[in-house]
C-alpha positions, 0 to 999 in steps of 0.5 A, a space after each residue: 211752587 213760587 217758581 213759573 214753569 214755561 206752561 205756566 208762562 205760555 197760558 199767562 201770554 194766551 190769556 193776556 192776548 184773549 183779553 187785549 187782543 193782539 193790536 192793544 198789546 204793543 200799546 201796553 208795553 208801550 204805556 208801561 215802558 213810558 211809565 216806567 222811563 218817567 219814574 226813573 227820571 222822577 227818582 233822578 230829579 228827587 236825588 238831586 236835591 238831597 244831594 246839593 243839600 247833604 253837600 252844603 251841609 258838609 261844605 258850612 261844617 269846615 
């Protein structure tokens, strides 16, 4: 049951494609894609500090 057949996908792609219509659909995928690039460089930004800090810590301890 938690699996997605390929009827189950061809009648999610027909709604989707009622609803946004053909010429909103790129724009989405677009937005979604944007969205998701700029988490990811996020997530980098907010790595970095704890690694200079996890860094420091075991450069002071010797």
């Amino acid at each position: 049951m938690g699996r997605f057949g390929i009827t189950e996908i061809i009648l999610i792609l027909l709604v989707v494609v009622l609803l946004f219509g053909g010429r909103k659909i790129p724009e989405l995928m677009k937005g979604i894609g944007q969205g998701l690039k700029d988490f990811k460089k996020a997530s980098k930004v907010d790595e970095d500090p704890e690694k200079i800090k996890t860094d420091s810590k075991e450069g002071s301890s010797n």
